[in-house]
C-alpha positions in Angstrom: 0.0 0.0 0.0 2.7 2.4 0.9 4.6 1.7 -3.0 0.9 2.1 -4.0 0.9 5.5 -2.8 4.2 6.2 -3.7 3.6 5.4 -7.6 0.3 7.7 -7.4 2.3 10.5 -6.0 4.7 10.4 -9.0 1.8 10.1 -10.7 0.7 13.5 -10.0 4.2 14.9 -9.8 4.6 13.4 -13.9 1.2 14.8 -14.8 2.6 16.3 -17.7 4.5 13.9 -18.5 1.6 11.2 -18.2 -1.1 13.4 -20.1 1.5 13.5 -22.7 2.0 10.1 -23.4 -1.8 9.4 -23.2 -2.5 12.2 -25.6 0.6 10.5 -27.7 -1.4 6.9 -27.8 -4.8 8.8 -28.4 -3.7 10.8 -31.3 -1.6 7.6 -32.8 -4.7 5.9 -32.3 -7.1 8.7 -34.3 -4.8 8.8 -36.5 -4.7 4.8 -37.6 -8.8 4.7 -37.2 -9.6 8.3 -38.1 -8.0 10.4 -40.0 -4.5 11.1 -40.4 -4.7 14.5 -39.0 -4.5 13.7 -36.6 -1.0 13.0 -36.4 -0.5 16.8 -36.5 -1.3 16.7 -32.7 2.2 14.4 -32.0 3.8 17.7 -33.1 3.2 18.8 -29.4 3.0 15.5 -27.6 5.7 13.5 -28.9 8.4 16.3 -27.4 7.1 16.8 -24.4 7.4 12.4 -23.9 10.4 12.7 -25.3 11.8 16.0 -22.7 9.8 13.7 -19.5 11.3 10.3 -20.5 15.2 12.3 -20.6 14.0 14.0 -17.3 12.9 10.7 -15.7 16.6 9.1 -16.3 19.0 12.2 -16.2 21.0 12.3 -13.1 21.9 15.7 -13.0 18.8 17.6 -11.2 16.9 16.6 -8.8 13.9 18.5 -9.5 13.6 17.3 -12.7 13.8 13.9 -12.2 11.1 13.9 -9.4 9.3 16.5 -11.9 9.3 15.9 -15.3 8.5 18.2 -17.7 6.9 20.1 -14.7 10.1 21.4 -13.6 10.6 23.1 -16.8 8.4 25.5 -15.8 10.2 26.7 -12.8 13.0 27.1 -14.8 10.9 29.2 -17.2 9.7 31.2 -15.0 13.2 31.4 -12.8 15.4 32.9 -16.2 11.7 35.3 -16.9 12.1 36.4 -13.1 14.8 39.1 -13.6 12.3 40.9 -16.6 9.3 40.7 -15.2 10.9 42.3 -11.9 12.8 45.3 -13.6 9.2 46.0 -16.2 6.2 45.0 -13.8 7.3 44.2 -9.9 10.4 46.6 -9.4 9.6 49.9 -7.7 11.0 53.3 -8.9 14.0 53.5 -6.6 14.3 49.6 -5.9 16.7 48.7 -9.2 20.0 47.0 -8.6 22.8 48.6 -9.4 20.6 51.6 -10.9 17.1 52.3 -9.9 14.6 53.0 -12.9 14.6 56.8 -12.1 18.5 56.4 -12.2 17.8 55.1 -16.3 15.1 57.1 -17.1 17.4 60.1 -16.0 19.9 59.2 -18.2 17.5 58.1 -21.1 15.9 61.3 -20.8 18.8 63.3 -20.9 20.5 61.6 -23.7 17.4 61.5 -26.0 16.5 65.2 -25.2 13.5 64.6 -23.6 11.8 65.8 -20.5 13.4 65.0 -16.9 11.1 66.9 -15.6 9.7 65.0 -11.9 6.3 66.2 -10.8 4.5 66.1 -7.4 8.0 66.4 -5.3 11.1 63.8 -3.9 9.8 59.9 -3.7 13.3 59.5 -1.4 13.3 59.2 2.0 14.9 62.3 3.6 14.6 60.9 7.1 16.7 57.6 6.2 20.1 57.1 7.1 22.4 58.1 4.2 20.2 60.6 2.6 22.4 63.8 1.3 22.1 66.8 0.6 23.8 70.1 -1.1 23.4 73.1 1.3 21.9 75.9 -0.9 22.6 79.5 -0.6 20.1 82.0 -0.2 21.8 84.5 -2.5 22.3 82.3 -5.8 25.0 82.7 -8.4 23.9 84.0 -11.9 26.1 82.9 -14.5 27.6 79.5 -12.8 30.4 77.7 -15.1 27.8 75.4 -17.4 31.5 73.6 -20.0 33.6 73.6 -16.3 37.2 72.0 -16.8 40.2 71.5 -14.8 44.0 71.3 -15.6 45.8 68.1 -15.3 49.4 68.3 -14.8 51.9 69.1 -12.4 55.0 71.1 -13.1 56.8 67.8 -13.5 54.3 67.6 -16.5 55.1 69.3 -19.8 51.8 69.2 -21.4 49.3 69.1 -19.4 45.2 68.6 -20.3 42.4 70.2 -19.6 39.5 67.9 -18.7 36.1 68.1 -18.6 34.5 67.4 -14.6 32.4 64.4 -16.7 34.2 61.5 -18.7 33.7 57.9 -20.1 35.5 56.1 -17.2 37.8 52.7 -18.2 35.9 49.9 -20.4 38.0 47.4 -22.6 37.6 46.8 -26.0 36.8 43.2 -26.0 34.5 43.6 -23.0 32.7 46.4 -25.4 32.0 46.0 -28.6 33.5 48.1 -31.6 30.7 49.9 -32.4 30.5 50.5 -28.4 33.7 52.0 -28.8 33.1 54.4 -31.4 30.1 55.7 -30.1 31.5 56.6 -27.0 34.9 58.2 -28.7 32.5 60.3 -31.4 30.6 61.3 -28.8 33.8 62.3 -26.7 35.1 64.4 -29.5 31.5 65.7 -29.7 31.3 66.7 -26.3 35.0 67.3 -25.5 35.5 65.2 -22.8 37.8 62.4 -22.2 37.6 58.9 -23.0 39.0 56.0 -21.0 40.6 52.9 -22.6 40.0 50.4 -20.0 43.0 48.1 -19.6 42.2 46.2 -22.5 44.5 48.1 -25.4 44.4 50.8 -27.0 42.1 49.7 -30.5 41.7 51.5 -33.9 38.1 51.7 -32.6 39.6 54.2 -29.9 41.2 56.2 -32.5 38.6 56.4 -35.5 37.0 59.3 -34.7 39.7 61.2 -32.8 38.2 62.1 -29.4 40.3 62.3 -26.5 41.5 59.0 -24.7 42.9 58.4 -21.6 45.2 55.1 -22.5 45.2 53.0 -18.9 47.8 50.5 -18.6 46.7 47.5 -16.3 49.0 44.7 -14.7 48.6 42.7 -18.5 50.5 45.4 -20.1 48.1 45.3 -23.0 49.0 47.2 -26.1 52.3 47.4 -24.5 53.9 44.3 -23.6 56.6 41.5 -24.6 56.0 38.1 -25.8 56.5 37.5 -21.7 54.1 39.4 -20.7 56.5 42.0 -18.9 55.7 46.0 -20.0 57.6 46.6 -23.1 58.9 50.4 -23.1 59.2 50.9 -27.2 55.9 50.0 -28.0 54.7 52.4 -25.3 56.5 54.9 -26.5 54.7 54.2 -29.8 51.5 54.5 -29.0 51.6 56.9 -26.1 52.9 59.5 -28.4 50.2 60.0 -31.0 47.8 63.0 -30.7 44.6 61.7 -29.3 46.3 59.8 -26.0 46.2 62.9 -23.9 47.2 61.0 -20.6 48.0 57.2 -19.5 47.1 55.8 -16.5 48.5 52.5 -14.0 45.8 50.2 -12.9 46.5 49.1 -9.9 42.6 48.0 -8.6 39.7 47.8 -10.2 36.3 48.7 -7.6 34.5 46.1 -9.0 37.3 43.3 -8.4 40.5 44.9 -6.5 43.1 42.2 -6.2 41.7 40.3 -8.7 43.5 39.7 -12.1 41.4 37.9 -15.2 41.2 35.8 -18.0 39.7 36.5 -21.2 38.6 32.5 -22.3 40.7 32.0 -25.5 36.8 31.9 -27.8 37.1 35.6 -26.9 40.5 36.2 -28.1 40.0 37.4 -31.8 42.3 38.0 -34.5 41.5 41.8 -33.7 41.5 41.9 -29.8 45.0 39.8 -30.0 46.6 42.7 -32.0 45.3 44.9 -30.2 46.3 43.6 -26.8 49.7 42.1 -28.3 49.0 38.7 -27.2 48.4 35.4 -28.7 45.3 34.6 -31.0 42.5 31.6 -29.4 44.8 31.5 -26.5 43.7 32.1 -22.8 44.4 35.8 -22.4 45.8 36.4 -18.8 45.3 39.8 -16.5 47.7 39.1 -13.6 46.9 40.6 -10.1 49.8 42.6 -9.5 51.9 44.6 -11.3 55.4 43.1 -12.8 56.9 46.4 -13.3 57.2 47.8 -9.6 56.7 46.0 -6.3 57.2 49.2 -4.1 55.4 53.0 -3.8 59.5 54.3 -5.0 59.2 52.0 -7.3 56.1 52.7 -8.6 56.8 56.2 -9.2 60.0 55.3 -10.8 57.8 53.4 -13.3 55.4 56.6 -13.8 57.8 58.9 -14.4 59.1 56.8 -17.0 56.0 56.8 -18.8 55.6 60.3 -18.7 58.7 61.0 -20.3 58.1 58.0 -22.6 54.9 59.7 -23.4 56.7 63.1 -24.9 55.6 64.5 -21.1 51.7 64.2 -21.2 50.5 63.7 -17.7 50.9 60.2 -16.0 48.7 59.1 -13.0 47.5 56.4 -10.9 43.7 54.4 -10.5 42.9 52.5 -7.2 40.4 51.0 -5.1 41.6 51.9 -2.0 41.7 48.7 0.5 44.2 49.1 3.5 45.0 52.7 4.7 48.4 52.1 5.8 49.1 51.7 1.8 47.4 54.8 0.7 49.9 56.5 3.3 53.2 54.6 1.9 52.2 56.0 -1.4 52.5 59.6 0.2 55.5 59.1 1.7 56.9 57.6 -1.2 56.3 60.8 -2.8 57.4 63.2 -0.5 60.6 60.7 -0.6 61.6 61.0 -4.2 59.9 64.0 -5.0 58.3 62.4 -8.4 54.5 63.6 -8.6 52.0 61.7 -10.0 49.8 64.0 -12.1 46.8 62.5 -10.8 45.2 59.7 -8.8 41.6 58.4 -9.7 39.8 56.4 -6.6 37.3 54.2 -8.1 34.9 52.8 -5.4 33.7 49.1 -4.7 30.3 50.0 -6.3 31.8 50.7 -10.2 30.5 48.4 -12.5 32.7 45.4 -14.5 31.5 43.2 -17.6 32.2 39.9 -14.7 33.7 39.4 -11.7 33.0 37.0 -8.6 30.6 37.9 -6.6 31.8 37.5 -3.3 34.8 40.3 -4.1 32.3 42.7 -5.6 29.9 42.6 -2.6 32.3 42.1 0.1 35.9 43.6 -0.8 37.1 47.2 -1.5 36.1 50.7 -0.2 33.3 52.4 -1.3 33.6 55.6 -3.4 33.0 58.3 -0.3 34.8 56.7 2.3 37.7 55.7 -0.5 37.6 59.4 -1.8 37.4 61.2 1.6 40.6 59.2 2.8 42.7 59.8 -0.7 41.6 63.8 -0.1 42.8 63.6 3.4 46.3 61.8 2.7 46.8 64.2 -0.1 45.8 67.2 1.8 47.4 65.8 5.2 50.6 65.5 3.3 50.8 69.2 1.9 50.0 67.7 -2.0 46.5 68.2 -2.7 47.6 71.6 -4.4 49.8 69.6 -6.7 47.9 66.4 -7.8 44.5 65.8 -9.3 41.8 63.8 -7.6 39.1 62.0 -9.8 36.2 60.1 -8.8 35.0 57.1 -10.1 31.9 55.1 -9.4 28.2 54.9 -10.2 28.6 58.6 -11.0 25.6 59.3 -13.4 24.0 62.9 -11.9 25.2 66.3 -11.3 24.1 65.5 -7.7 26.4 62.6 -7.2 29.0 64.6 -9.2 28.7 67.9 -6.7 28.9 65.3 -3.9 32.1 63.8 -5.3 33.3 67.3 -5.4 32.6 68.6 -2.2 34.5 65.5 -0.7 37.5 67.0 -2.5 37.5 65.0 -6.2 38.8 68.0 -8.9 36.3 65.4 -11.6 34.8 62.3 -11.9 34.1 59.0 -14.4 31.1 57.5 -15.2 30.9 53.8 -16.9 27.9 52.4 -17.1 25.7 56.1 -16.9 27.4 56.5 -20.0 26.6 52.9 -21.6 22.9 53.3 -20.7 23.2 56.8 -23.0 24.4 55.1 -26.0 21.4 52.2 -25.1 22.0 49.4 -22.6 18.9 48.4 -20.2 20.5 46.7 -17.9 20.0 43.4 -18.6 23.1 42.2 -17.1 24.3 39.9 -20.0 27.8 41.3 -20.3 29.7 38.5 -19.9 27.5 36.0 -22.0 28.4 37.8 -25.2 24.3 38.3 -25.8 24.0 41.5 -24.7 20.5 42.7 -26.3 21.9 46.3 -27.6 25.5 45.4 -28.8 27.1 47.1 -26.0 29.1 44.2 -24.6 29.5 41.7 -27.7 31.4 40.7 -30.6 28.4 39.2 -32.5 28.3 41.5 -35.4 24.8 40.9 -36.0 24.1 42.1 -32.3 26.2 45.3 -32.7 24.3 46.2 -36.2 21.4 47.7 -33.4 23.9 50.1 -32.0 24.0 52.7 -34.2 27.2 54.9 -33.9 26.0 58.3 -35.2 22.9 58.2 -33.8 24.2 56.9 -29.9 27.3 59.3 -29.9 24.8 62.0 -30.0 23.2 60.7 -27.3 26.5 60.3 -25.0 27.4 63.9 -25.8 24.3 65.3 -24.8 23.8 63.2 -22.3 27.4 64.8 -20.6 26.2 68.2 -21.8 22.5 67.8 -19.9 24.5 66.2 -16.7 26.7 69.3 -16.7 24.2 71.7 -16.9 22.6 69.6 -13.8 25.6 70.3 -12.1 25.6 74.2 -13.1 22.5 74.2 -11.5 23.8 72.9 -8.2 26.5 74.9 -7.9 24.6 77.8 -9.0 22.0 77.3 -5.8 24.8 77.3 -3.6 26.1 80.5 -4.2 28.9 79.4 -6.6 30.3 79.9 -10.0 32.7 77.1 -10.8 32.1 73.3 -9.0 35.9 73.6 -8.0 34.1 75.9 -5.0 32.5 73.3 -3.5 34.1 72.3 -0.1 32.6 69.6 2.4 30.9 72.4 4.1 28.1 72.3 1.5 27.4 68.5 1.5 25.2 67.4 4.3 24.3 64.2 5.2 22.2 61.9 7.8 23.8 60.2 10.3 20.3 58.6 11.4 16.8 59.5 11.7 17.9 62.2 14.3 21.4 63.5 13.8 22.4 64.6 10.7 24.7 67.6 9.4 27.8 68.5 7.4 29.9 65.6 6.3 33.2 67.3 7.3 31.4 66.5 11.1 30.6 63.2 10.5 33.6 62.4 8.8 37.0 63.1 10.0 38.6 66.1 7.1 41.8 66.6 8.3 43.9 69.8 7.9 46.9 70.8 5.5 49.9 68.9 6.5 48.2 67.4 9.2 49.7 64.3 8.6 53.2 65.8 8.7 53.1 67.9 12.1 50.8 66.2 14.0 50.1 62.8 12.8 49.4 61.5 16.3 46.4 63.7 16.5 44.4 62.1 13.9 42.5 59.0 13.4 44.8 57.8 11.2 48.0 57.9 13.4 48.6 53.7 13.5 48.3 53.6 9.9 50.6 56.5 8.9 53.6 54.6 11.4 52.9 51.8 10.1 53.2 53.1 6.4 56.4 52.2 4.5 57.8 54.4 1.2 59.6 51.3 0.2 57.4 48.2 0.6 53.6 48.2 0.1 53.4 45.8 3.5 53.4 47.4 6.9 57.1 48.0 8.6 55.5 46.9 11.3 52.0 45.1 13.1 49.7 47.6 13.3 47.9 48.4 16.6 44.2 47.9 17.2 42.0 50.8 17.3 40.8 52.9 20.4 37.9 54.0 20.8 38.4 57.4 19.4 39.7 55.6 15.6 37.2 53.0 15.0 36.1 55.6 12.2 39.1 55.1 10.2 
C-alpha cells in the first residue's frame, strides 16, 4: 500500500509527462482509425514524452527527475524572473545597481526629452544616508555650465584640460566596436575624455579622434613583450600620438581589486589579440599585480618613466583603496623621491565590470566616499592636494552625485555604465555571456548592427552636456560659480533619523599637512607609522584601534 501510494504520487508529480504520453497513444490511435490529421497533434506530444522520458533518467537535477516536464516551468519562470521584476514588480527606486529613475534620467537626458519630476522627492529624507547640497540664499547667476580642470603638475610638460564628466575605463573586447566608437565620437562631440579600459588601445579608440585616456593594467596590454612584462618601445609608440592625452596605472579595479582575469581563449579574436599584443584563441591572462614595480618608490620610478616615454603628457594612478596604511606609503613615497604623479583616480567598490565573482564585488574594497574622503585627506594631510588631481569614479551618473564627489574634495569624476545606458544598454546584465540585447558588450556583429554609432554618440554627448548643466544648476543654488568651490561644508548628510549635518562633522577632514606635524592627533595615526615608502606591507604590526579611531 505504501509503494501504492508512492507510484500515485509520481503520478501526480509526472502529470505532464503522463497526459502526454496518453494524448501520444490517443492521437496515434485517431490517427490509424480516423483520420491522419491527426498526427498533427504528436507535433506537441511526442516532445514533451520525449523532454519527461530524458527527465525521468537524467541524473543531473533533482527537480527534474522527481518532476518531469513540470520542472521546466520553474525554470521558465526562474530565467523570466529578472524581466518581469525590472518592467512589472520593481519599484522606482528599488533597481539594482541603478534604480529605474537612475535610467530614465539618463535616457531622458541623452534622447532630449523631459526629466522633468512632478509632485515632489519619492526618497526618503529621514533615512540614514540621505544627502544633501546646502543651498545659498543669494544664488549665483552665470555659474560655469563647459567647467574644466587642468591636469598636470610642473613635473608635466603638457598638461590637459579635462572636462569634470568622462567615459571612465571599459576594454575593448569587454565592449563592442561599435560601443567604442560611439563613445569616442561622442567624446570628441562633447569634448571630454575617454577612458581605454586596460584592454589596449584599438583603432576603434582612434577612428574618430576624441580624447582617450590610455590606462595600462597589470597585463601590459598594447604594451607588452612576448613574456608578458611591460615593453617600453611599443609604449612609447603609442603613447605618443595626438589623441592619447594622458595614461594611466591600474592598480585595482572597484568592482574586483586584487583580482587579475582571463579572457577564455573563444574571446580572443584575430582583432582583440593585435590589439592587446597577445596570442590569437589563446587564454588571455590579467595578472593581479603589477610586474613592473613591487614598491610605492618603485612605482613612481615606473610613472615617471612613462611620462617622459609619453613626450611629457601627464601620468597618474587608479585604485580601489583597500588598507589605509598603503594609501599613506604611497604619500610618503612621494614626499621621498619627490616624483609627482599627475593624478590619482579612486574608483569605489560600487563601479560596475563586464564579470567578476561575486563575493569580491559585494564584500571587498572601499566604497567611493569613504575611499575618496581618505585619498583627499592623505593628499591634503601631506601638503599635495595643491599639486595632484583627484578624480572620482563610481556609479557617478547625476550632477548631484558629481557635486557630492566634489565637495568630498574629487577636482572630476568618471562614469561607466551612466554612459553605456546613454548610447542604449537596459541593464540586462548579460555582459559576460556575449548576448548583450543592444550590442554594447559583444562581438556578435549581428548584435552590434542595433547600436547605431551616429545616432548613440549624439546621445553620449548630450547626455554629458545635460549632466553638466545639472551640475551648473547645483553649484549655482549654492552661491557658486565654478564646481571647483565646492568644499565639504556644502554637502550634508544623515547620520540617522535624528542627527544629521555637514559631512566634514561626520567624517574626520583633516587639515593641511596634518599628517606631517601632528600625525598623532588624527584618526589615522597607526596607519601612517605603520606606512612604508619602500614596501607596500606594513614595517611593522599595526595596533588595534581605540575607541576614538574605529572611524578610520
Amino acid at each position: 500500500m505504501k509503494y501504492l501510494k508512492s507510484v500515485l504520487a509520481y503520478l501526480v508529480r509526472a502529470q505532464l509527462f503522463v497526459a502526454a504520453l496518453l494524448f501520444t497513444a490517443l492521437f496515434a490511435f485517431l490517427a490509424l482509425r480516423v483520420d491522419h490529421w491527426w498526427l498533427l497533434g504528436l507535433i506537441f506530444t511526442v516532445p514533451l514524452l520525449c523532454l519527461g522520458l530524458y527527465d525521468s533518467v537524467q541524473d543531473r537535477l533533482t527537480l527534474t527527475r522527481n518532476y518531469p516536464v513540470a520542472a521546466h516551468i520553474r525554470w521558465l519562470f526562474f530565467d523570466l524572473r529578472p524581466y518581469l521584476r525590472q518592467y512589472i514588480v520593481e519599484g522606482d527606486l528599488e533597481g539594482k545597481p541603478y534604480s529605474i529613475e537612475a535610467r530614465n534620467l539618463v535616457y531622458a537626458r541623452a534622447r532630449g526629452t523631459s526629466e522633468a519630476h512632478p509632485f515632489g522627492t519619492e526618497l526618503d529624507v529621514g533615512e540614514a544616508g540621505y544627502n544633501w547640497i546646502n543651498h545659498s540664499i543669494k544664488p549665483a547667476e552665470n555659474p560655469d555650465k563647459t567647467p574644466r580642470t587642468l591636469i598636470g603638475t610642473d613635473q608635466c610638460t603638457h598638461p590637459y584640460s579635462a572636462s569634470l564628466l568622462n567615459v571612465s575605463a571599459m576594454s575593448f573586447g569587454a565592449l563592442s566596436p561599435n560601443a567604442i566608437r560611439a563613445l569616442n565620437l561622442g567624446a570628441k562631440t562633447g569634448n571630454y575624455f575617454h577612458d581605454t579600459g586596460e584592454g589596449g588601445l584599438s583603432r576603434y579608440h582612434r577612428e574618430h579622434g576624441g580624447d582617450i585616456v590610455w590606462e595600462i593594467g597589470s597585463g601590459y596590454f598594447g604594451c607588452r613583450k612576448e613574456d608578458g612584462s611591460f615593453d617600453p618601445d611599443l609604449f612609447t609608440e603609442e603613447a605618443s600620438r595626438d589623441v592619447v592625452k594622458m595614461t594611466e596605472i591600474k592598480l585595482s579595479q572597484g568592482a574586483k581589486p586584487g583580482h587579475g582575469g582571463m579572457l577564455p581563449a573563444a574571446k580572443v579574436t584575430e582583432e582583440i589579440a593585435r590589439t592587446r599584443k597577445v596570442p590569437a584563441h589563446q587564454d588571455c591572462l590579467s595578472p593581479r599585480g603589477h610586474s613592473a614595480f613591487s614598491t610605492p618608490c618603485e612605482m613612481l620610478e615606473f610613472a615617471a618613466l612613462m611620462r617622459d616615454m609619453s613626450g611629457g603628457k601627464p601620468v597618474g594612478i587608479k585604485l580601489c583603496v583597500g588598507q589605509i596604511h598603503e594609501v599613506f606609503a604611497i604619500m610618503k613615497a612621494i614626499r621621498k623621491t619627490g616624483i609627482l604623479p599627475d593624478f590619482i583616480v579612486v574608483d569605489g567598490a560600487e563601479g560596475g565590470t563586464g564579470a567578476a565573482p561575486l563575493e569580491l564585488s559585494n564584500h571587498v574594497g572601499m566604497p567611493l566616499r569613504e575611499g575618496l574622503i581618505l585619498m583627499r585627506n592623505a593628499l591634503v594631510g601631506t601638503g599635495l592636494k595643491k599639486h595632484i588631481r583627484l578624480g572620482a569614479s563610481g556609479k557617478v551618473f547625476s550632477g548631484a552625485g558629481m557635486a557630492e564627489n566634489l565637495a568630498i574634495g574629487a577636482d572630476w569624476c568618471n562614469a561607466a555604465r551612466a554612459f553605456l545606458f546613454s548610447i542604449g544598454c537596459i541593464q540586462a546584465q548579460r555582459c559576460h555571456t556575449g548576448t548583450c540585447p543592444t550590442g554594447i558588450t559583444t562581438q556578435d556583429p549581428i548584435r552590434q548592427r542595433g547600436l547605431v554609432v551616429d545616432t548613440q554618440s549624439k546621445h553620449a554627448a548630450r547626455f554629458h552636456k545635460k549632466t553638466l548643466e545639472a551640475l551648473a544648476d547645483i553649484v549655482a543654488a549654492a552661491g557658486l560659480e565654478h564646481p571647483r568651490d565646492l568644499r565639504s561644508h556644502h554637502l550634508s548628510m544623515r547620520g540617522d533619523a535624528i542627527k544629521a549635518g555637514s559631512i566634514d562633522a561626520l567624517d574626520a577632514f583633516i587639515a593641511e599637512n596634518e599628517l606631517i606635524d601632528a600625525p598623532d592627533e588624527t584618526i589615522y595615526a597607526r596607519h601612517w607609522h605603520a606606512a612604508d615608502p619602500d614596501s607596500f606591507s606594513a614595517r611593522s604590526e599595526i595596533p588595534h584601534a581605540q575607541a576614538k579611531q574605529k572611524s578610520a
